[in-house]
C-alpha positions in Angstrom: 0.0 0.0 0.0 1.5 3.3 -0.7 1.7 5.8 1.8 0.9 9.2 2.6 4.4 10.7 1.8 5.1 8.9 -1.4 1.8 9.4 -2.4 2.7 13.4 -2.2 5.5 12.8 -3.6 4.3 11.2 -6.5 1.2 13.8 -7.0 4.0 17.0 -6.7 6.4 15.5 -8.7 6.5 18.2 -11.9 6.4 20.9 -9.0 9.2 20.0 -7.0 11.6 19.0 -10.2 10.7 22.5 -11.5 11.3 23.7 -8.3 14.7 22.5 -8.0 15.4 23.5 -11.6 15.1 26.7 -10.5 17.2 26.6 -7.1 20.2 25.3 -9.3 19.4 28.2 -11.9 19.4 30.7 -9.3 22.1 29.3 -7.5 24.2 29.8 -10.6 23.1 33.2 -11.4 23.9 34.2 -7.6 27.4 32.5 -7.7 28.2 34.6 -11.4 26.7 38.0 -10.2 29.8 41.0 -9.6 27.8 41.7 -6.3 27.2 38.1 -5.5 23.7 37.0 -3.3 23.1 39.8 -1.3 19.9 41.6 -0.3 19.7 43.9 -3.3 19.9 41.3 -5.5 17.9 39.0 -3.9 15.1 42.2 -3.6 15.6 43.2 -7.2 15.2 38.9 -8.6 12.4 38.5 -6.4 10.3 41.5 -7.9 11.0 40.4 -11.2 9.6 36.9 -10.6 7.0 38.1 -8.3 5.0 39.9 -11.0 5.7 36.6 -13.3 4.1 34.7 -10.5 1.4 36.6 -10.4 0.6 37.0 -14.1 0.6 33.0 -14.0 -1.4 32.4 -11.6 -4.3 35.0 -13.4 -3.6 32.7 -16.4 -3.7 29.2 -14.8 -7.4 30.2 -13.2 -8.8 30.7 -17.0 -7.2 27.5 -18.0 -8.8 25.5 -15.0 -12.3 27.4 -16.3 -12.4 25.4 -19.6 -10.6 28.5 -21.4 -7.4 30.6 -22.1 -6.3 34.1 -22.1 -3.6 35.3 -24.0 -4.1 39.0 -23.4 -3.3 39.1 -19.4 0.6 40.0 -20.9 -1.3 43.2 -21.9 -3.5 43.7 -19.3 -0.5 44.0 -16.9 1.7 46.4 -19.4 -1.9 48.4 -19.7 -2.0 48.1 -15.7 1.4 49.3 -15.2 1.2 52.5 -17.3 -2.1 53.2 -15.6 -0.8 53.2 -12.4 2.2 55.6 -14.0 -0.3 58.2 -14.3 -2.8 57.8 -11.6 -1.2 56.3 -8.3 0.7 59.1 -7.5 0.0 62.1 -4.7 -1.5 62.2 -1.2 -2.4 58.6 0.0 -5.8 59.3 -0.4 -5.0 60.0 -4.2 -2.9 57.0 -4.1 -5.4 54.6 -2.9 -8.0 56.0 -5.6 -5.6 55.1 -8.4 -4.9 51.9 -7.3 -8.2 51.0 -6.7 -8.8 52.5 -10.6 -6.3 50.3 -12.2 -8.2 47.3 -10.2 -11.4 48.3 -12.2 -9.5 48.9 -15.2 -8.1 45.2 -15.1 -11.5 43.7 -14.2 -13.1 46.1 -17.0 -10.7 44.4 -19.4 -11.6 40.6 -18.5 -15.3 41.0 -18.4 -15.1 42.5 -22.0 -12.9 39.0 -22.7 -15.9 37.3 -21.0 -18.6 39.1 -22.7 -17.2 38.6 -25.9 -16.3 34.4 -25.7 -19.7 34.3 -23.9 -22.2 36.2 -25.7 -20.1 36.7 -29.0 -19.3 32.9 -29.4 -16.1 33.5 -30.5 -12.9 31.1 -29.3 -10.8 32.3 -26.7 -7.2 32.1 -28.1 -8.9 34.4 -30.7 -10.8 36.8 -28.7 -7.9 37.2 -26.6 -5.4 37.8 -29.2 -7.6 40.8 -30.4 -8.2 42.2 -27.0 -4.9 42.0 -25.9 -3.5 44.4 -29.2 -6.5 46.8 -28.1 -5.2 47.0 -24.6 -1.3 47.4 -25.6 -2.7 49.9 -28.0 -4.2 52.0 -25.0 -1.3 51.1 -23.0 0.7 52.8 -26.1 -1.3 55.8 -25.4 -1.0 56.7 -21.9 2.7 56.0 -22.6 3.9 56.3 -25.8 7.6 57.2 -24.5 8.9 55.5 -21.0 8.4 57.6 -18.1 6.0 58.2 -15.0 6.1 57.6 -11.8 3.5 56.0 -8.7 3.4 56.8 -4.6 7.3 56.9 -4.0 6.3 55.5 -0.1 3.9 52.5 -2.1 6.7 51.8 -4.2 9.1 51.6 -1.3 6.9 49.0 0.7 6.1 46.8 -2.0 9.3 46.4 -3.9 11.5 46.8 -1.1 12.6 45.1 1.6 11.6 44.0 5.0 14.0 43.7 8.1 16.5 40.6 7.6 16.7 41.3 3.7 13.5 39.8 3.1 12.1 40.7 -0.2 8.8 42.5 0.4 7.5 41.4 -2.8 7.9 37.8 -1.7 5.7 38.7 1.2 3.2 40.3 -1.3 3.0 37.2 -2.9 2.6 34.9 -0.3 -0.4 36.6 1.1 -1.8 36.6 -2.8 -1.4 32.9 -2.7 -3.0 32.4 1.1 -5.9 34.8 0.5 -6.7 34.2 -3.6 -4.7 31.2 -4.5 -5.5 28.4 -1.8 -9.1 28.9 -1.3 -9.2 28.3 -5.2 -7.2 25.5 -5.1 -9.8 23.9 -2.5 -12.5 24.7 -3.9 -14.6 22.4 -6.6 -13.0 23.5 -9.5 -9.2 23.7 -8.3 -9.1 20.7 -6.8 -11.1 19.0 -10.0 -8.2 21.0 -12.2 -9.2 21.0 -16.2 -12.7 19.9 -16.7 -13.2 17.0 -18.9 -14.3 18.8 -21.9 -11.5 21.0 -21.8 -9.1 18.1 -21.6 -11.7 16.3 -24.6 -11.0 19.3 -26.8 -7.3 19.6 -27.0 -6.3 15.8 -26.5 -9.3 14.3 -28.8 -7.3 12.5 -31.8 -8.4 13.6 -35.3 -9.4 11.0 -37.1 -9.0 10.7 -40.7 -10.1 8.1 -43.1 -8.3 6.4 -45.8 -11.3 4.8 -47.5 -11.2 6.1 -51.1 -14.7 7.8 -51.9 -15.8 5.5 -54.4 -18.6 7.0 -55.0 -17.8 10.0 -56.7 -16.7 8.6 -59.7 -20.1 5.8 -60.0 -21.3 6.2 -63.5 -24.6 7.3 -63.0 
């Protein structure tokens, strides 16, 4: 009878190889870097893969609904130069433009939504289009680089905490204990792809090799 452990072990498998891939990777990268591992580094690698994180994990929720979403890439970029322009002055300011580019990202998946839904049009396609829109408006606000949000916001988020912790790692560990876990046990996390999700991609084509004889019957 297998037991509890190898029974983990066997159902985390893929995560914990790709989890050591990436402690070698990093390991390497640390041991090559002209400053070596220190908190700066450490601060500036974990804000990078942070926001990749985070943008996957968006992504992976769509793919466990049955569909995909190739324009969350844009929707962050659109985000991001949002914020350049709005999150900035007094706190009370600041929290208004954060809580604007939080409307403007949820603005920009229900139009996804309305579209697949109510449209009938395929996902990889409706998201494709969306996604040029948004880097098109993104384009706009910011057609040069530049801007700037809430120096003191900036500070706490990409920062560090006492120890040389990176406060983005922080960030993301209460977005996977608040958003993240309670998915993962609910219905649909724990069921992962539905069935005719899985049917539609993995479903063999199947082509037949009988001559059509009857087009050329006499009549």
């Amino acid at each position: 009878m297998i037991s509890d452990r190898s029974f983990w072990l066997r159902e985390h498998k893929a995560t914990l190889l790709a989890f050591a891939a990436f402690v070698v990777m990093f390991t390497i990268y640390a041991a090559n870097h002209p400053a070596g591992l220190n908190a700066n580094v450490a601060t500036t690698a974990a804000n990078k893969g942070v926001l990749l994180a985070i943008v996957a994990m968006a992504q992976t929720l769509v793919v466990l609904t049955s569909g995909i979403d190739l324009s969350v890439g844009m929707v962050m970029i659109l985000a991001n130069c949002l914020a350049s322009s709005i999150v900035v002055g007094s706190p009370l300011m600041t929290t208004v433009g954060v809580v604007g580019v939080l409307l403007v990202g949820a603005m920009c998946g229900a139009i996804n939504g309305v579209i697949v839904i109510f449209g009938r049009l395929q996902p990889i396609v409706t998201t494709i289009a969306t996604g040029a829109v948004y880097y098109g408006a993104a384009l706009a606000l910011r057609p040069v680089p530049g801007g700037d949000v809430n120096t003191s916001l900036a500070d706490a988020l990409t920062g560090h905490l006492p120890g040389g912790v990176p406060a983005s790692l922080a960030l993301l560990l209460a977005v996977v204990a608040v958003i993240w876990m309670p998915f993962r046990r609910s219905a649909i996390g724990r069921a992962g792809s539905p069935p005719k999700f899985t049917k539609r991609f993995s479903q063999p084509m199947m082509v037949s090799t009988r001559p059509r004889a009857e087009k050329f019957r006499a009549p």
